[in-house]
GUFI-670916 format. One record per residue (C-alpha): residue in one letter; chain; x, y, z. Coordinates in steps of 0.1 Angstrom, whole numbers. Each point is the difference from the previous one (the first is absolute). Layout:
N
r type:A	mol:A	px:X	py:Y	pz:Z $
...
***
This chain:
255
r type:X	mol:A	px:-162	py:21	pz:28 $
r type:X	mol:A	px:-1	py:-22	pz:31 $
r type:X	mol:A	px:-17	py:18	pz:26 $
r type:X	mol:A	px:21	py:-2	pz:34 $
r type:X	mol:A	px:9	py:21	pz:25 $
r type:X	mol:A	px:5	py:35	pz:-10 $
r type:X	mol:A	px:10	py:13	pz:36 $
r type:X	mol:A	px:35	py:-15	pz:-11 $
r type:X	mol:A	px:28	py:4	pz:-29 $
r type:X	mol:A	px:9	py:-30	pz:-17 $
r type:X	mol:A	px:31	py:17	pz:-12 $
r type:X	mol:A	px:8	py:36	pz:6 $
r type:X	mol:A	px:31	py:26	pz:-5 $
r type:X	mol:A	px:0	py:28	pz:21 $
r type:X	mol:A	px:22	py:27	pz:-12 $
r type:X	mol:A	px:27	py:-20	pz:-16 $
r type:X	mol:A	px:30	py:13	pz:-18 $
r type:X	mol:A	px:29	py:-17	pz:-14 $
r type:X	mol:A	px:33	py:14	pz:-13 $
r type:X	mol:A	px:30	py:-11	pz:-19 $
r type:X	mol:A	px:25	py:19	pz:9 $
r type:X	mol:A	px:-9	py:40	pz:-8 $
r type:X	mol:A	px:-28	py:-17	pz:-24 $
r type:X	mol:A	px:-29	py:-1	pz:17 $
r type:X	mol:A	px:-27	py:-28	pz:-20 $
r type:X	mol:A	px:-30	py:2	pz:24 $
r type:X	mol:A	px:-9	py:28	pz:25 $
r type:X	mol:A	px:-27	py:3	pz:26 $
r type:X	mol:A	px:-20	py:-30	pz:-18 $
r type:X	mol:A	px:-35	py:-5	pz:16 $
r type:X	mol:A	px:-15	py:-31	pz:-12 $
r type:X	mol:A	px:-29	py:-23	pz:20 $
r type:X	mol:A	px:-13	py:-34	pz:-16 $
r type:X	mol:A	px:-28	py:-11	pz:14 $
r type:X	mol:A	px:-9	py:-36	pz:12 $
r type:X	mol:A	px:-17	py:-23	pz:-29 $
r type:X	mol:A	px:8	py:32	pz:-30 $
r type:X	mol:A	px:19	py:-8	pz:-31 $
r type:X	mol:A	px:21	py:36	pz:-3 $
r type:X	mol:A	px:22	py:10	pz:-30 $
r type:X	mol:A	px:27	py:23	pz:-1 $
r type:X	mol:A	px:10	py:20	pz:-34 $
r type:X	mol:A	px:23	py:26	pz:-6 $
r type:X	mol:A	px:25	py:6	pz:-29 $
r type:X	mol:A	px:28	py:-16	pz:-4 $
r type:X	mol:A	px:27	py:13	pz:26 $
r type:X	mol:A	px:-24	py:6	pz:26 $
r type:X	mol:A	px:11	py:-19	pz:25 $
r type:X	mol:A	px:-25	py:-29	pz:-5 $
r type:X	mol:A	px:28	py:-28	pz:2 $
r type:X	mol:A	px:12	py:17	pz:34 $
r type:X	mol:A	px:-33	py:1	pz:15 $
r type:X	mol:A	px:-1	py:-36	pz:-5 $
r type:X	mol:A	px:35	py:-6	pz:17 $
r type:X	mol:A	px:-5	py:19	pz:26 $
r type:X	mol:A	px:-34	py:-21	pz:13 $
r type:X	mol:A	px:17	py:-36	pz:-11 $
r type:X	mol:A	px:31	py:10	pz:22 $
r type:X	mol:A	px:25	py:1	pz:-32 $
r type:X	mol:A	px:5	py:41	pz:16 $
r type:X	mol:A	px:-8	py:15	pz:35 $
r type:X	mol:A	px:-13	py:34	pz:-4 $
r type:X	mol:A	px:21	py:26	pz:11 $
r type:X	mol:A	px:-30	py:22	pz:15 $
r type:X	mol:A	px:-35	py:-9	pz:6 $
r type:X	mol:A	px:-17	py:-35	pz:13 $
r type:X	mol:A	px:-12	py:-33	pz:-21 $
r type:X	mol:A	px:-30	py:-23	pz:22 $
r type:X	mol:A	px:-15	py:-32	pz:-9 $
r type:X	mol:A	px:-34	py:-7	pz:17 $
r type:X	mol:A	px:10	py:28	pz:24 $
r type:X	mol:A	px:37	py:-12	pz:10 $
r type:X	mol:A	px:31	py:21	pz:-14 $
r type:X	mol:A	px:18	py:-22	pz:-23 $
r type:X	mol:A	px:26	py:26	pz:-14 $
r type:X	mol:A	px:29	py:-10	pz:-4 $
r type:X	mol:A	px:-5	py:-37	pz:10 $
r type:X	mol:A	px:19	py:-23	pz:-22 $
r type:X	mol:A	px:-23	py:-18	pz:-27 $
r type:X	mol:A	px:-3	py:-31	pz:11 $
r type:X	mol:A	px:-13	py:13	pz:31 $
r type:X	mol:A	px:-26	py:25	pz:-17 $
r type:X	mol:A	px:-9	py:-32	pz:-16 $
r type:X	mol:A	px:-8	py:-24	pz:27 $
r type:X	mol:A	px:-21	py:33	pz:14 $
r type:X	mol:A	px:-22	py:-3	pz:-23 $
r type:X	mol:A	px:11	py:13	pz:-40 $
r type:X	mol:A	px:14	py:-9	pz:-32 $
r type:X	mol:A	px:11	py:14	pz:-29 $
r type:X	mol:A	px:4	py:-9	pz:-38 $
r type:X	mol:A	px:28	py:18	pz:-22 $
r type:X	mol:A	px:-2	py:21	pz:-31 $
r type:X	mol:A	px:33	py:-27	pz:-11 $
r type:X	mol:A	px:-20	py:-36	pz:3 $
r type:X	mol:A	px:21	py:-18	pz:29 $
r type:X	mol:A	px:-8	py:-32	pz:-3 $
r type:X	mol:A	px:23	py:-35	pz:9 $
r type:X	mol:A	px:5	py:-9	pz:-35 $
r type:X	mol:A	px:13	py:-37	pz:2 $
r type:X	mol:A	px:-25	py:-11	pz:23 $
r type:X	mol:A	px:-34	py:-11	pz:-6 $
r type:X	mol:A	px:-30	py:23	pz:2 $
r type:X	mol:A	px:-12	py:-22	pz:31 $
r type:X	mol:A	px:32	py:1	pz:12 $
r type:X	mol:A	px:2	py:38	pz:0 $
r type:X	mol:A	px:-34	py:2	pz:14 $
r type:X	mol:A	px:8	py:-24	pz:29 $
r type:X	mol:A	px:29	py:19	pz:14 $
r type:X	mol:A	px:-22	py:33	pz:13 $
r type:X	mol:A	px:-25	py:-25	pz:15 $
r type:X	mol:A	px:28	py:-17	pz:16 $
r type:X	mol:A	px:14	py:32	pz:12 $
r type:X	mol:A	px:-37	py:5	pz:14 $
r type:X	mol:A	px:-2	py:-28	pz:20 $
r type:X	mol:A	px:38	py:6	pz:11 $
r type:X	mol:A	px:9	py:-36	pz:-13 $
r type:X	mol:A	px:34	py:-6	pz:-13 $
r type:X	mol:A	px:14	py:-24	pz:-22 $
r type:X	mol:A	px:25	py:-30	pz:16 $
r type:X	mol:A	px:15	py:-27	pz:-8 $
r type:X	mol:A	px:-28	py:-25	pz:17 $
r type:X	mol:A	px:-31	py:21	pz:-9 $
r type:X	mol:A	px:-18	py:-8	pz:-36 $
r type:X	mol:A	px:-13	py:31	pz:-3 $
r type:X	mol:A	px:-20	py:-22	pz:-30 $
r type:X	mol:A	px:-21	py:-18	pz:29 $
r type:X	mol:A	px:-5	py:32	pz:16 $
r type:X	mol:A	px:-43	py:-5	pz:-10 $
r type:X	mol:A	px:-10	py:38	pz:14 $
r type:X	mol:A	px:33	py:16	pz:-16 $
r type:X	mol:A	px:-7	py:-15	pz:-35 $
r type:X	mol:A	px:-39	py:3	pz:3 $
r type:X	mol:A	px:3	py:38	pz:7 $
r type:X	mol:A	px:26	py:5	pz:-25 $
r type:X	mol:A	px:-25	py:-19	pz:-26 $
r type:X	mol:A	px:-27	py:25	pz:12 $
r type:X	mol:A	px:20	py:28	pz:-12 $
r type:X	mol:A	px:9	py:-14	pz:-32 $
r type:X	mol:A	px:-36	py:-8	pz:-10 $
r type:X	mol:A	px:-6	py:39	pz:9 $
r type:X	mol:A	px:27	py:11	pz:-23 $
r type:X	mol:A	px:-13	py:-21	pz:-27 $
r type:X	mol:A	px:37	py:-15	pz:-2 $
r type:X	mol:A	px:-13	py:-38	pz:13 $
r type:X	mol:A	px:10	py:-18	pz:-35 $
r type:X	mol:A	px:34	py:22	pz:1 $
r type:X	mol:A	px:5	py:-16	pz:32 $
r type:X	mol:A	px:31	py:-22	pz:-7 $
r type:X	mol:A	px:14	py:21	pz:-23 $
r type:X	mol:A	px:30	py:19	pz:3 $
r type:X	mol:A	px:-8	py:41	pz:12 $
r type:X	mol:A	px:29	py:6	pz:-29 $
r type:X	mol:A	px:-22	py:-15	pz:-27 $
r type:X	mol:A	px:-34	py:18	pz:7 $
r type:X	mol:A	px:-8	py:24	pz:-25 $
r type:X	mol:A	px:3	py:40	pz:16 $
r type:X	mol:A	px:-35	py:6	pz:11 $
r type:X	mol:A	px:-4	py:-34	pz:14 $
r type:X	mol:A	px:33	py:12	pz:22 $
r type:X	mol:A	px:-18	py:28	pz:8 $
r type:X	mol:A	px:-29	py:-21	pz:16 $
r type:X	mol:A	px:28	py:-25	pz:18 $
r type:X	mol:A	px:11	py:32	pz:23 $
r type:X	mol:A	px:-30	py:9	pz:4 $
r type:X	mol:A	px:-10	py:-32	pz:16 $
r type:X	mol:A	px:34	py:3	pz:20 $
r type:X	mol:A	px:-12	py:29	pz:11 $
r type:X	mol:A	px:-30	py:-19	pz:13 $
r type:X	mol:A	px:12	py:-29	pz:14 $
r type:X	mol:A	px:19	py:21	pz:30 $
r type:X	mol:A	px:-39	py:4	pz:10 $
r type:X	mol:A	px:8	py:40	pz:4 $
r type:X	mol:A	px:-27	py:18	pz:1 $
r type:X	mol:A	px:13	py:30	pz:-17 $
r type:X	mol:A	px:14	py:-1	pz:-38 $
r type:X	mol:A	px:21	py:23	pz:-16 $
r type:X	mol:A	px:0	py:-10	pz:-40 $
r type:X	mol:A	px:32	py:24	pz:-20 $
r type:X	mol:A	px:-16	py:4	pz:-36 $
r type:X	mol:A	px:-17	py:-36	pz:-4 $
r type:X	mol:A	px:-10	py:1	pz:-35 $
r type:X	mol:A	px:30	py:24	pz:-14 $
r type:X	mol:A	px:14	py:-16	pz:-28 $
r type:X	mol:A	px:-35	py:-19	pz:-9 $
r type:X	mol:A	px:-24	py:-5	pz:-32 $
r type:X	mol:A	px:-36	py:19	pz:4 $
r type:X	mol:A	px:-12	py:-34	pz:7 $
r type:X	mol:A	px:26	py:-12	pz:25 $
r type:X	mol:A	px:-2	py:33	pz:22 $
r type:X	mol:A	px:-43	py:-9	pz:-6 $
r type:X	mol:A	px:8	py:-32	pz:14 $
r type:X	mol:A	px:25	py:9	pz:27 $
r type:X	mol:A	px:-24	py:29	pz:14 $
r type:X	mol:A	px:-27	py:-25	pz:5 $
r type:X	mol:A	px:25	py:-24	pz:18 $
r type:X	mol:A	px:9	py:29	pz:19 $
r type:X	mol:A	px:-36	py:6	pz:9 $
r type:X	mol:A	px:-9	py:-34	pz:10 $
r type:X	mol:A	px:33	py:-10	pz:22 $
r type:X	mol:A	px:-4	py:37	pz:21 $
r type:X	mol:A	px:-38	py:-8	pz:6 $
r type:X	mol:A	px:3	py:12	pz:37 $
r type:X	mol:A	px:39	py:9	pz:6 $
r type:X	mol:A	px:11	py:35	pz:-4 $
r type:X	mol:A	px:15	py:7	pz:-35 $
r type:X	mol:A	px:29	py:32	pz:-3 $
r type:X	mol:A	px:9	py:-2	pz:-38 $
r type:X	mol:A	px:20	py:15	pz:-20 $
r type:X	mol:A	px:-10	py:2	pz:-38 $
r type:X	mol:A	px:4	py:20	pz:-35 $
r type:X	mol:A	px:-29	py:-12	pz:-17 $
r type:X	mol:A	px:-29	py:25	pz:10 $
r type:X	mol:A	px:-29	py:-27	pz:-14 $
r type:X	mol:A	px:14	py:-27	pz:31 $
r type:X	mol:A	px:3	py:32	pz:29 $
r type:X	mol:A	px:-38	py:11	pz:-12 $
r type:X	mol:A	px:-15	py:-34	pz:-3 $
r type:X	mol:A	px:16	py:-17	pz:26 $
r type:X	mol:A	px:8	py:27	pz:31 $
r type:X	mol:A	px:-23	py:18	pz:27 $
r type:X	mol:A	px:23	py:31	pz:3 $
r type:X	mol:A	px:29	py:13	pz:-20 $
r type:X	mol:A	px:30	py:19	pz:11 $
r type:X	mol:A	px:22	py:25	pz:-21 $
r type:X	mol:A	px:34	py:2	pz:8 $
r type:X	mol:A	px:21	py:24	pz:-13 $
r type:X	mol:A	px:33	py:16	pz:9 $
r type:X	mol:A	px:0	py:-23	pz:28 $
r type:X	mol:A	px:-34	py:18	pz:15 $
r type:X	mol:A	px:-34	py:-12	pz:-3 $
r type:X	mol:A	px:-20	py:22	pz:-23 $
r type:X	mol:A	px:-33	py:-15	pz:6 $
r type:X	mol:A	px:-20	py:-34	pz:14 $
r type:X	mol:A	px:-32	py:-5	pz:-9 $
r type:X	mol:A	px:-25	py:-23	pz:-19 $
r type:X	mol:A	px:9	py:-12	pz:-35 $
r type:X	mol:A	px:-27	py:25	pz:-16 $
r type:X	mol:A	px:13	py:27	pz:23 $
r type:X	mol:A	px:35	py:-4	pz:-9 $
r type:X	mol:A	px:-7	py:2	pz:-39 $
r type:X	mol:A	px:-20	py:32	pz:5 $
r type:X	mol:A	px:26	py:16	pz:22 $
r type:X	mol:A	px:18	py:30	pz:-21 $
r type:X	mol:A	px:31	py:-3	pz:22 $
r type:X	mol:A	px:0	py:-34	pz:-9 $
r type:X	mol:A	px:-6	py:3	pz:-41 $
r type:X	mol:A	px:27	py:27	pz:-2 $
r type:X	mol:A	px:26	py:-17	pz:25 $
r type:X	mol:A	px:0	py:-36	pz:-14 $
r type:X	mol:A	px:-36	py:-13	pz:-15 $
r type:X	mol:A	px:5	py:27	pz:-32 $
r type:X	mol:A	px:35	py:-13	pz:-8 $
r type:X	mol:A	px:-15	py:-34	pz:-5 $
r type:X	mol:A	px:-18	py:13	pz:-23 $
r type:X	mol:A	px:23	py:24	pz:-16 $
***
């Protein structure tokens, strides 16, 4: 883990509930990332995980409780806003613009960085630092001979690695990655966890993620959500010897 300043949150969710009606998903969620950690959330299915993740991209506002980014309160902001403050987000469902090319689908979040538009008297080809960026993001996605392909044709974990690197190129500073290897091979999620690993060197890292060999390999601290509370944070090894833990979610794995 980068070390930075641990005086203030990266990302942190004070007291935060959120209801649907007379169903209430989360309730009095504490949660703190801290600058420079990779941190996983787990929790069985129907915990609330997929909120959680809504409510801190700006798909929900919360109906109780406070959401801040770097210090400022971003609940409730719209997502394009929470975005430009500083985070992105992947999705469990890859969401990727399938009839355009991989560069092409790179170059509109660093195009969306730099606030540039397209027009009708701007080649967007000729813009040198646009294209040179987005070519720096494909190389660290290992996606640089997909580059003129179409996003459509790229094989599913290769899609997986394009939104990541859209992720990227809207230079936030915090990620949020929905299950990024669900659905994958042993050695696909082997390779995406090291891609993970590498692109994150120095950014803060809130995942969410099934597969118990990524969370302990690749994440600082893990937290347990379940019943829309958090159960327990702590270290991987801490987490797999906590008896709460085992009996609440860890032991169904195994069962």
């Amino acid at each position: 883990m980068t070390q930075q300043n641990s005086q203030q949150s990266a990302l942190k969710l004070a007291n935060v509930s959120k209801s649907f009606g007379p169903i209430k998903v989360l309730q009095g969620l504490n949660l703190d990332i801290r600058p420079g950690e990779r941190h996983a959330v787990i929790g069985p299915n129907g915990a609330g995980k997929s909120t959680l993740f809504n409510l801190i991209s700006g798909m929900f506002a919360p109906t109780s409780g406070d959401i801040s980014l770097a210090g400022n309160s971003i609940a409730g902001l719209a997502p394009h806003k929470i975005n430009r403050a500083g985070l992105a987000r992947s999705f469990q469902i890859t969401n990727i613009f399938h009839r355009l090319s991989v560069f092409e689908n790179l170059r509109i979040g660093v195009l969306a960085r730099h606030n540039v538009r397209f027009g009708l008297f701007r080649s967007v080809g000729r813009m040198r630092r646009i294209n040179d960026e987005t070519a720096e993001i494909l190389e660290r996605v290992g996606l640089q001979a997909r580059a003129d392909n179409l996003a459509g044709d790229l094989t599913y974990s290769e899609q997986r690695a394009l939104e990541i690197g859209m992720t990227l190129s809207t230079g936030a500073d915090v990620i949020l990655l929905d299950e990024p290897t669900a659905g994958m091979s042993r050695e696909e999620t082997a390779k995406a966890a090291d891609l993970i690993r590498k692109v994150t060197e120095g950014k803060t890292l809130l995942m969410v993620e099934h597969d118990m060999s990524v969370v302990f390999s690749l994440c600082d601290r893990v937290s347990v959500l379940v019943y829309g509370s958090i159960l327990a944070t702590d270290t991987p090894h801490g987490i797999s010897q906590n008896r709460d833990v085992q009996e609440a979610y860890l032991g169904q794995e195994e069962a």
